[in-house]
PAKEVEX-937281 format. One line per field, with one value per residue (C-alpha): x, y, z; residue number from 1; residue in three letters. Coordinates in Angstrom, 1 decimal, padded with zeros to 4 digits. Example, Ala and Ser with C-alpha at 12.3 -4.5 7.8 and 13.67 -1.06 7.14 Angstrom:
// residues 2
x = 012.3/013.7
y = -004.5/-001.1
z = 007.8/007.1
fike = 1/2
fitor = ALA/SER
//
This chain:
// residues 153
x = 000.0/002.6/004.7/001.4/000.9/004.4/003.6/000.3/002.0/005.2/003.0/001.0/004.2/004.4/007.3/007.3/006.0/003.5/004.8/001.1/-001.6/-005.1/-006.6/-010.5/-013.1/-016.0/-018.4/-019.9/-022.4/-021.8/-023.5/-027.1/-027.0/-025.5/-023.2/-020.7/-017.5/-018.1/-019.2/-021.7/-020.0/-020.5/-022.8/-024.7/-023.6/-026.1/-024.5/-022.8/-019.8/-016.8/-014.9/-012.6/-009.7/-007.6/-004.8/-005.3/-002.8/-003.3/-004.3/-007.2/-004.9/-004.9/-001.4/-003.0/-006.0/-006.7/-010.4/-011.4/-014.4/-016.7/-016.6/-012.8/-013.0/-011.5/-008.0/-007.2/-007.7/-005.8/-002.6/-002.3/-002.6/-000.4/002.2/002.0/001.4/004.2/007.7/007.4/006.7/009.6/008.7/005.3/005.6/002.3/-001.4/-004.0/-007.0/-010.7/-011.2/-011.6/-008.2/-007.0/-005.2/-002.8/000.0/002.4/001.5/002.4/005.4/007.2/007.0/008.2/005.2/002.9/-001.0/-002.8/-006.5/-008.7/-012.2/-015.2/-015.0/-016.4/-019.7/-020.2/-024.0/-024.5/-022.5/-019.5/-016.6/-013.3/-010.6/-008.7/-010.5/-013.6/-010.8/-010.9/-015.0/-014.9/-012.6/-015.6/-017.8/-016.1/-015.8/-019.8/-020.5/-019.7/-022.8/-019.7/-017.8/-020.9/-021.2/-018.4/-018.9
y = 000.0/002.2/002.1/001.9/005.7/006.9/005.9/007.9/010.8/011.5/010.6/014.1/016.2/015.5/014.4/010.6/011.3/013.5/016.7/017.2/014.9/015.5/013.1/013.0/010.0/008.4/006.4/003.6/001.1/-002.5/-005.3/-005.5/-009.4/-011.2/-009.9/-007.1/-006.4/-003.2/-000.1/002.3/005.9/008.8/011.6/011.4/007.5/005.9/004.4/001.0/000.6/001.6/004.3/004.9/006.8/007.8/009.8/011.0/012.8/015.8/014.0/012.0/008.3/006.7/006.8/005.0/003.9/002.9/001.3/000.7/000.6/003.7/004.7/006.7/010.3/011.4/012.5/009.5/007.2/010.2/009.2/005.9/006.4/009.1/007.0/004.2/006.1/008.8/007.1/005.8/009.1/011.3/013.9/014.8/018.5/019.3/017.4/019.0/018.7/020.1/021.9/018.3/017.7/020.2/017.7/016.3/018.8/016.9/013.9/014.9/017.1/014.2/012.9/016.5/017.8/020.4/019.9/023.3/023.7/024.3/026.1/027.7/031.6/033.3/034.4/032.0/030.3/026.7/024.4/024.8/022.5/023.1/023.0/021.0/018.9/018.1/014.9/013.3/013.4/012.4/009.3/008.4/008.9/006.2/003.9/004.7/003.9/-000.4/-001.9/-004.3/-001.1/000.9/-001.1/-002.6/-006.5
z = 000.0/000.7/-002.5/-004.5/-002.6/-003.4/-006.9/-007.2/-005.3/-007.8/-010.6/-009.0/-009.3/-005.0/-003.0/-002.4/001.4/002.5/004.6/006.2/007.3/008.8/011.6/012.5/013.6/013.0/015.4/013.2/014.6/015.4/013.6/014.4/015.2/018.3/020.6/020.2/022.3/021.9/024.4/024.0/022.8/020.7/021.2/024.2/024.4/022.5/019.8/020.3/018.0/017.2/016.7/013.2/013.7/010.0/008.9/005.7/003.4/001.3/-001.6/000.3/000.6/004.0/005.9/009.0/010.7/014.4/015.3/019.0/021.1/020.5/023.9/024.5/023.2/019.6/021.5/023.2/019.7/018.3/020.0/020.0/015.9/016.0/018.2/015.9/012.3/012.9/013.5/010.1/008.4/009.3/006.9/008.4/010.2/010.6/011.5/010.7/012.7/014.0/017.4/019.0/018.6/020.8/022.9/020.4/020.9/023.0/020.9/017.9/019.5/020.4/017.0/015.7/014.6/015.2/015.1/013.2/014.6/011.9/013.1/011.1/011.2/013.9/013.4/011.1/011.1/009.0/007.9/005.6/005.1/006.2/004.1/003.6/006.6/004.1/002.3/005.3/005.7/001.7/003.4/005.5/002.7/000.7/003.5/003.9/000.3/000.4/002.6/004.7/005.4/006.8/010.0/012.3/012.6
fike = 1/2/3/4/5/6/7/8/9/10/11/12/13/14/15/16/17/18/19/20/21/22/23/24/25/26/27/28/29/30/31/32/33/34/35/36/37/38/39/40/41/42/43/44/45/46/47/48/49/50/51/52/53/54/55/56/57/58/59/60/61/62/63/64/65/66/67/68/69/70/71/72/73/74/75/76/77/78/79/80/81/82/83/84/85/86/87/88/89/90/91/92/93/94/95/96/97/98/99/100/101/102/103/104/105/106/107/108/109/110/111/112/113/114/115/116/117/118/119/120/121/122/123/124/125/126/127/128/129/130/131/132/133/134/135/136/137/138/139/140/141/142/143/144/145/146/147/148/149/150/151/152/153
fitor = UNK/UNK/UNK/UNK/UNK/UNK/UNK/UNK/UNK/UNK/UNK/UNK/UNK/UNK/UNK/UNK/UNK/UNK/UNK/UNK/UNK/UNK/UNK/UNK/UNK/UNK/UNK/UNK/UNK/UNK/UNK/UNK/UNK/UNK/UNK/UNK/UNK/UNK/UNK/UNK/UNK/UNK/UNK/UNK/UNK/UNK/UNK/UNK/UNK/UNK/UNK/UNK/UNK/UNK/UNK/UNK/UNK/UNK/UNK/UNK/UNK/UNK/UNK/UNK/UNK/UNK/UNK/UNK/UNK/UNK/UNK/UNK/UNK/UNK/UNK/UNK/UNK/UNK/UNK/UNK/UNK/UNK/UNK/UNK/UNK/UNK/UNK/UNK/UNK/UNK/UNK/UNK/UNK/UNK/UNK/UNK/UNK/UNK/UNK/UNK/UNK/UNK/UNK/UNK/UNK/UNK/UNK/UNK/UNK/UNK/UNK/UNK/UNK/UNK/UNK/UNK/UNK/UNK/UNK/UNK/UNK/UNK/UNK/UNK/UNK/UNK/UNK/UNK/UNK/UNK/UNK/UNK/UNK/UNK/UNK/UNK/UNK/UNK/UNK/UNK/UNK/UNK/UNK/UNK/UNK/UNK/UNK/UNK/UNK/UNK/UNK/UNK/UNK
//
């Protein structure tokens, strides 16, 4: 996977390894038969699931992906994949991230990298994607698309 990504990166006029990456998560529900290991999470702990936990590079490929139990919060799944995603991408300087990510500082800092908040304007009313935050929601998207993918068996 990650020479196939190398590949579609230089064939893009990019450098062979990505510089940035943007993290975010997404609670998805278990299977709706038999038991499930995992705990309930989310908003207002209702759904019972897991939680999906990507690093996504600037041109929308994957560079990791940690699932667990849907109960910890955003920054704890956060570390553990930026403890285990980051050693092998030495070029990465900055993580990009939304406000929920606020506690990935020292994280990322002892992998040399700096996490960038990205927040809607103030003032601002509605919805509007972030940019460049909207490739990882067009990750989930995808992953939404295939009926197996939707759920977490």
């Amino acid at each position: 996977m990650d020479r196939l990504a190398r590949k579609i990166r230089t064939a893009h006029g990019r450098k062979p390894t990505p510089s940035m990456v943007m993290i975010d998560a997404q609670t998805v529900k278990g299977g709706r038969a038999g038991p499930t290991f995992h705990e309930a999470g989310g908003r207002g702990w209702r759904t019972i699931g897991a939680k999906r936990t990507v690093l996504i590079e600037i041109m929308g490929l994957p560079v990791g992906a940690h699932v667990e139990s849907a109960k910890p919060h955003d920054v704890s799944s956060g570390r553990r994949l930026i403890h285990s995603a980051l050693p092998a991408l030495a070029t990465v300087t900055d993580v990009l991230a939304d406000r929920g990510y606020r506690g990935l500082t020292k994280a990322a800092g002892m992998h040399h990298a700096r996490v960038q908040i990205k927040a809607p304007a103030p003032g601002q009313s509605g919805f509007k994607p972030i940019a460049p935050l909207y490739k990882v929601e067009h990750a989930f998207a995808q992953l939404g698309r295939w009926r197996r993918l939707s759920r977490c068996f």
